[in-house]
NURO-274592 format. One record per residue (C-alpha): residue number from 1; x, y, z. Coordinates in steps of 0.02 Angstrom, whole numbers, plus 50000, padded with zeros to 5 digits. Example, Ala and Ser with C-alpha at 12.3 -4.5 7.8 and 13.67 -1.06 7.14 Angstrom:
<recs>
1; 50615; 49775; 50390 $
2; 50684; 49947; 50357 $
</recs>
This chain:
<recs>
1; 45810; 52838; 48440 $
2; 45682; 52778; 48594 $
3; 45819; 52717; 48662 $
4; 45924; 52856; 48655 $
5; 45801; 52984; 48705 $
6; 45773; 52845; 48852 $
7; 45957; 52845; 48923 $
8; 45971; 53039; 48921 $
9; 45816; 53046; 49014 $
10; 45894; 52932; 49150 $
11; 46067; 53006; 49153 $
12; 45980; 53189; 49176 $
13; 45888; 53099; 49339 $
14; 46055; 53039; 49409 $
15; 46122; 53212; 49385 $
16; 45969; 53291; 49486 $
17; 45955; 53152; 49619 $
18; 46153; 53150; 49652 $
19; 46136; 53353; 49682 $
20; 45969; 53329; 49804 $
21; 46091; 53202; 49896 $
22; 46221; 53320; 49912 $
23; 46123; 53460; 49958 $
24; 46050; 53372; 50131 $
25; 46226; 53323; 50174 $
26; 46300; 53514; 50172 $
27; 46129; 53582; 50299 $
28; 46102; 53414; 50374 $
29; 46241; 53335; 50473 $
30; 46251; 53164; 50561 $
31; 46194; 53210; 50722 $
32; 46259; 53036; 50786 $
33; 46451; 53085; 50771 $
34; 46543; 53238; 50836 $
35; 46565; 53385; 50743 $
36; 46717; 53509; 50763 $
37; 46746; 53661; 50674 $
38; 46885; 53648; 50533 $
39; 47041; 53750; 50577 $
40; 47072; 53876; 50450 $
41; 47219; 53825; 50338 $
42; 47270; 53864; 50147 $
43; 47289; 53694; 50114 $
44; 47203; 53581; 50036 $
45; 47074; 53456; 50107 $
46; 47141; 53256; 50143 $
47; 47084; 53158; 50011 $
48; 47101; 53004; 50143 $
49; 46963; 52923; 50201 $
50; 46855; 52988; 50376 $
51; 46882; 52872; 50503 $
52; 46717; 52827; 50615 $
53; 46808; 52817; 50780 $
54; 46828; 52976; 50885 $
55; 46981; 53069; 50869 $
56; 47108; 53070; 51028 $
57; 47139; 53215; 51124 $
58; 47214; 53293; 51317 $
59; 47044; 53295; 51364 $
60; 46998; 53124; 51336 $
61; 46922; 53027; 51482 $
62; 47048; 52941; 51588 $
63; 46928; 52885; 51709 $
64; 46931; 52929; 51892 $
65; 47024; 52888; 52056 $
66; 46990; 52884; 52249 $
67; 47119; 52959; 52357 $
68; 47132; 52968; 52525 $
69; 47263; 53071; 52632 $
70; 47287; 53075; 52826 $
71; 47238; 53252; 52928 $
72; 47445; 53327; 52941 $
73; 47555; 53361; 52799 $
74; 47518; 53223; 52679 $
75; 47328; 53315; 52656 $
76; 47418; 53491; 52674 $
77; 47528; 53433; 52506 $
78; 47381; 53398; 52414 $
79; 47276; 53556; 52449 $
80; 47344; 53626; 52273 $
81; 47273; 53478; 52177 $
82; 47114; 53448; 52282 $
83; 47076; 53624; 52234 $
84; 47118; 53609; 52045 $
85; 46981; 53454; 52034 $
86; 46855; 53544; 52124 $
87; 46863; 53676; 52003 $
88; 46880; 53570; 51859 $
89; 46745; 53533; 51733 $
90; 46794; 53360; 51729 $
91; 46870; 53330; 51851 $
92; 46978; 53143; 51893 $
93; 47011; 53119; 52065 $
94; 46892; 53128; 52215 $
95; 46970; 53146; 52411 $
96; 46951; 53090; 52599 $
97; 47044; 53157; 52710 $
98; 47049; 53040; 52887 $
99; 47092; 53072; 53039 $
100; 47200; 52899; 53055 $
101; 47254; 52744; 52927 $
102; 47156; 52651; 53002 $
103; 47022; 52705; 52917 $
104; 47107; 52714; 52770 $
105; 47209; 52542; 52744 $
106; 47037; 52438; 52735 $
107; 46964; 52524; 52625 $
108; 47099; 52518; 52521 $
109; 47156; 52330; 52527 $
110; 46954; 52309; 52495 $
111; 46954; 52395; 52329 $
112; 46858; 52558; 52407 $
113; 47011; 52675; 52367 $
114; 47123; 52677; 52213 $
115; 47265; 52781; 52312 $
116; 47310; 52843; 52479 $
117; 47436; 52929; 52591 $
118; 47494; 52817; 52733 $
119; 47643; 52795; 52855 $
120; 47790; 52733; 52773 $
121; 47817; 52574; 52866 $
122; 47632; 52523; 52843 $
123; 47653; 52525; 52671 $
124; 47789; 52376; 52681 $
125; 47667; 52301; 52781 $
126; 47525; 52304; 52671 $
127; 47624; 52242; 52522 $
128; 47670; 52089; 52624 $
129; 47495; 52050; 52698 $
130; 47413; 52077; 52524 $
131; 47554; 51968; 52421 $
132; 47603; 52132; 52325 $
133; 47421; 52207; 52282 $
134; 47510; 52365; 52367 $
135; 47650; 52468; 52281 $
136; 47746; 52632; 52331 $
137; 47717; 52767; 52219 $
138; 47813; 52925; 52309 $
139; 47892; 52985; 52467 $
140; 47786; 53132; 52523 $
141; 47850; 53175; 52699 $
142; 48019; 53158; 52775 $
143; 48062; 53184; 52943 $
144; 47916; 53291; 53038 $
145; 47912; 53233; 53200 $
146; 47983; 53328; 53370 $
147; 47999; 53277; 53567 $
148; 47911; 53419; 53632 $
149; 47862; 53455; 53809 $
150; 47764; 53585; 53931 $
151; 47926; 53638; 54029 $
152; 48117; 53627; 54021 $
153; 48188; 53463; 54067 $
154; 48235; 53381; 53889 $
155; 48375; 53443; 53798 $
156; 48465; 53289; 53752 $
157; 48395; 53085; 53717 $
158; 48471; 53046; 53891 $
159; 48348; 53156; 53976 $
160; 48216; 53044; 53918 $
161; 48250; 52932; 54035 $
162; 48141; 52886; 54178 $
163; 47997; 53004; 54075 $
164; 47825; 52980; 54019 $
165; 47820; 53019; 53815 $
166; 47652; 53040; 53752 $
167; 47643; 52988; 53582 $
168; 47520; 52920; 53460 $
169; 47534; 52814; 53288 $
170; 47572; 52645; 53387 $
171; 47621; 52512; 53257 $
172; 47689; 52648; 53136 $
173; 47812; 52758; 53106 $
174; 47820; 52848; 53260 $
175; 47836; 52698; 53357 $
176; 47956; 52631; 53263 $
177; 48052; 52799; 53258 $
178; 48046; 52808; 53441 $
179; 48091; 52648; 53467 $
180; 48248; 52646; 53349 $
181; 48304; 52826; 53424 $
182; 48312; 52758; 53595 $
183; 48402; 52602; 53573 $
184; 48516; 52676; 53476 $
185; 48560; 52796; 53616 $
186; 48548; 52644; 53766 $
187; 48409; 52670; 53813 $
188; 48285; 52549; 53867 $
189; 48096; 52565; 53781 $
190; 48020; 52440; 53885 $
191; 48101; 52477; 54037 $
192; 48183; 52667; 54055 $
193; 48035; 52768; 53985 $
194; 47837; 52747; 53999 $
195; 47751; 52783; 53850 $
196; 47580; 52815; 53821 $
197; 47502; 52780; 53661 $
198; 47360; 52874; 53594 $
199; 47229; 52849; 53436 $
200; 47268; 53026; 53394 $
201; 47368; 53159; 53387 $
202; 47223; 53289; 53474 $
203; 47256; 53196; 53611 $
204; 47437; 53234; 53655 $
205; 47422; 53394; 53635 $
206; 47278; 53397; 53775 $
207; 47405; 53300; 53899 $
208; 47516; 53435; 53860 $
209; 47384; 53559; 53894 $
210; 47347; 53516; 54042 $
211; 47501; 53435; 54125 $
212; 47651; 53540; 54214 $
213; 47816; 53470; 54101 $
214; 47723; 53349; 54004 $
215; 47829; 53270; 53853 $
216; 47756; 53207; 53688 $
217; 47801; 53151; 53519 $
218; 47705; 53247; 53389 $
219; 47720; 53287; 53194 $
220; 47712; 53445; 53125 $
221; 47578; 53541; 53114 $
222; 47516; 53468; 53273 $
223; 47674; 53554; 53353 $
224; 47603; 53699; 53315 $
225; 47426; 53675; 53370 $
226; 47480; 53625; 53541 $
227; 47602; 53786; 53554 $
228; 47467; 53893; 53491 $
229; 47369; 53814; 53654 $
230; 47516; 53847; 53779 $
231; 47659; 53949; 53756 $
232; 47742; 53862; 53859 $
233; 47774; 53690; 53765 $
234; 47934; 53710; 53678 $
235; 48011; 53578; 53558 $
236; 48159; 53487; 53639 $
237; 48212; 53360; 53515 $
238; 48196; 53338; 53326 $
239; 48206; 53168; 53297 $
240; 48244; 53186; 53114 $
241; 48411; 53272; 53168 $
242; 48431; 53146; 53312 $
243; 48390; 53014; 53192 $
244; 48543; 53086; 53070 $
245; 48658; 53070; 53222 $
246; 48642; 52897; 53235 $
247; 48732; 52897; 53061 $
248; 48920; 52828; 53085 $
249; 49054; 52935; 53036 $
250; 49087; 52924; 52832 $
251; 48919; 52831; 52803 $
252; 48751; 52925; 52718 $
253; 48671; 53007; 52833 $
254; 48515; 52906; 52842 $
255; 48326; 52992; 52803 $
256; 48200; 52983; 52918 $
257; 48026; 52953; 52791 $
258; 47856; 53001; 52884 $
259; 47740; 52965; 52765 $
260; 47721; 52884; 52568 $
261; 47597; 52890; 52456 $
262; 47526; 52701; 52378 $
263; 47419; 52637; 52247 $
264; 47328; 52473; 52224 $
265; 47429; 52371; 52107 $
266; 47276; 52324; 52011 $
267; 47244; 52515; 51977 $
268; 47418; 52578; 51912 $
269; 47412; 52443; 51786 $
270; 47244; 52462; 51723 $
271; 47255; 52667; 51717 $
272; 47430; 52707; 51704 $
273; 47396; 52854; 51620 $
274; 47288; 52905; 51731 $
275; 47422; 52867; 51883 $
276; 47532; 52971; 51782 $
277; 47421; 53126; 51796 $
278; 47388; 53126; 51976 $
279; 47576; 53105; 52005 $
280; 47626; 53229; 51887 $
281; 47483; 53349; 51973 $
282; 47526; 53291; 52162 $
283; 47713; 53334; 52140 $
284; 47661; 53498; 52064 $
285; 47527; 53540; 52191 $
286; 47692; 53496; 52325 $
287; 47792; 53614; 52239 $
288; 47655; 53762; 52257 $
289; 47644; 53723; 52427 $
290; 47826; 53739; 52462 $
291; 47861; 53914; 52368 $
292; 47693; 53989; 52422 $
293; 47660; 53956; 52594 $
294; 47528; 54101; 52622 $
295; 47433; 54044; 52461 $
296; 47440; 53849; 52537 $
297; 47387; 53892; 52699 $
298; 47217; 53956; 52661 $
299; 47208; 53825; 52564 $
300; 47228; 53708; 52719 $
301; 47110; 53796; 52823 $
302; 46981; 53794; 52685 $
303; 46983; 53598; 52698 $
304; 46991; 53612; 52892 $
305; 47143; 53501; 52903 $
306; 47212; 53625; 53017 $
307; 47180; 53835; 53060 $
308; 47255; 53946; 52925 $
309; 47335; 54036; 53045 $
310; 47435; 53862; 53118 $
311; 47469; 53830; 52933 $
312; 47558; 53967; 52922 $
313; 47685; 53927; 53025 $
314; 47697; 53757; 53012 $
315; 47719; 53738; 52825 $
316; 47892; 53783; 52838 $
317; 47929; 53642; 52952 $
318; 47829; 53514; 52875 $
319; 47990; 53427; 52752 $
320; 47820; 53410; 52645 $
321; 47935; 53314; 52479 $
322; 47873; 53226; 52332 $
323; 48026; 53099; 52282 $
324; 47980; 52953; 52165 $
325; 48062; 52830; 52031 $
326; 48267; 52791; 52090 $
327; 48261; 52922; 52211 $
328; 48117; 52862; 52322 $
329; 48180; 52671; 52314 $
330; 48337; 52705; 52380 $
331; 48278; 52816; 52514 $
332; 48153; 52733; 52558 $
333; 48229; 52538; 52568 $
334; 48365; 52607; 52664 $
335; 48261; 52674; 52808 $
336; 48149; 52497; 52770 $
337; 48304; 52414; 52799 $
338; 48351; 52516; 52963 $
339; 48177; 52451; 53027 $
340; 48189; 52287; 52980 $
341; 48351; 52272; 53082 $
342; 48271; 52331; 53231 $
343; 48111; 52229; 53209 $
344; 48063; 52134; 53050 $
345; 47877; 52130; 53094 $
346; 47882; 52362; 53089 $
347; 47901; 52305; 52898 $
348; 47769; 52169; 52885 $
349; 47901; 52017; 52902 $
350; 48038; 52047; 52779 $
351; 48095; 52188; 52679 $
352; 47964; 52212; 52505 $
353; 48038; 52141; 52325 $
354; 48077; 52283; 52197 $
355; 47902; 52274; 52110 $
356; 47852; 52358; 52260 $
357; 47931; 52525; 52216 $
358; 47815; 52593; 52072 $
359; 47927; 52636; 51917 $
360; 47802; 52739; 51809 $
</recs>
């Protein structure tokens, strides 16, 4: 009977402890895991078990990424998404914006930068002189840049002859553009035209500020800038229709690409969905930019990439593009290819394998 009396008495004290216990856990929670509010459903609760490790979600961290873009229309296709991060609460991706890539390329190849917006040809050459550490991840810009001059004297390629061409981006694209554009057409770089090269583009538009039928080769918006200095300067040539000329009769008409956008290696396949989200928000942020051209230039001139008012009217002329996967390889290896013929060292030596060309 003790023994009885003994084993109720215990039993009741399970009962009592067992209902303390679960008292504390209802108006005491774990403040070491995350709590979320239950969504309100009829049915009934999982029996399965509660799994420790935080549940996955859109807004889990990706990380973060360094971008840099160059002062013209690579930076002025961005303005969308530079403005989305700023606003964000978390936001991924910070941005430099440089006036020339040579400021940018170090810092890249160093590990400073995660992605940036370069010339195409450079980035051939940086995926040679890094052994692949560089890959292509879109097309951004086609052809943007125009012959222009302070007078009337070039309406054709031939006129070029015997001229001074102000021009800068020596070593990239333009040169090579140039370059290509008058051979193709007879004419002599090295000996039937002077050309001057400068470090940047502010500069040619001052020679053709301040010189009486001046000629220079600028990219949009700079063309622009420099009219909104002189009325005068008119554009005489755009080399991206000059450059389609060249074409034979029955072949594609070949692009002229400006400007890419690249990634360290490394990065895209350590984040890739992270690399995802920037391209996915870059292409968007190019298609605002395209459709609302009032909305996009503000946003330019809040960055001070160029006036609002310049913007405006450059925008339209920009060929501001955002082509990746199939499209962008065979776009851009053709024109690779066109400058490889010409001069195997515009594309760092020899034409880039396909591992180059990011797939996603």
């Amino acid at each position: 009977m003790k023994k009885l009396a003994a084993l109720t008495l215990a039993l009741l004290l399970c009962l009592a402890l067992f209902g303390c216990s679960e008292g504390s856990v209802s108006s005491q929670p774990d403040s070491s895991q995350p709590v979320s509010p239950a969504p309100e459903s009829s049915a009934p609760a999982s029996s399965a078990p509660v799994s420790s490790e935080p549940a996955s979600s859109a807004s889990a961290d990706l990380g973060s990424a360094r971008v840099a873009a160059l002062k013209g229309p690579t930076a002025m296709g961005m303005v969308k998404l530079m403005a989305d991060e700023e606003a964000a609460a978390d936001p991924h991706f910070t941005f430099t914006i440089a006036a020339s890539a040579d400021e940018i390329t170090p810092k890249l190849v160093q590990g400073e930068l995660d992605i940036a917006a370069v010339p195409a040809n450079l980035a051939s050459v940086l995926y040679n002189n890094t052994e692949g550490k560089v890959q292509v991840l879109a097309v951004n810009t086609l052809g943007v840049l125009y012959l222009v001059e302070s007078g009337d004297t070039v309406h054709s390629v031939e006129d070029l002859r015997g001229k001074t061409i102000y021009s800068s981006g020596k070593g990239s694209t333009p040169e090579y553009a140039l370059t290509y554009l008058l051979s193709q057409s007879g004419i002599d770089p090295e000996k039937d035209v002077t050309i001057e090269w400068k470090s940047e583009h502010s500069e040619c538009v001052a020679a053709l500020t301040s010189e009486e039928n001046a000629i220079a080769m600028l990219p949009q918006p700079f063309v622009t800038t420099a009219q909104a200095k002189n009325e005068t300067i008119r554009v005489a040539l755009d080399l991206n229709e000059e450059w389609e000329k060249l074409s034979s009769e029955g072949e594609e008409k070949a692009t002229l690409i400006t400007g890419v956008v690249v990634g360290r290696k490394e990065f895209a396949e350590e984040n890739p969905e992270l690399l995802q989200k920037f391209l996915q928000e870059y292409e968007s942020s190019v298609t605002y930019v395209n459709s609302d051209t009032e909305g996009a230039a503000a946003l330019v001139g809040s960055y001070d990439i160029v006036p609002e008012a310049v913007a405006k009217k450059a925008l339209p002329e920009c060929n501001i593009t955002f082509l990746s996967g199939a499209e962008m390889k065979e776009k851009l290896s053709g024109y690779l290819q066109i400058l490889f013929d010409q001069n195997p060292k515009a594309v760092g030596g020899k034409l880039p394998g396909d591992d180059f060309y990011y797939a996603g």
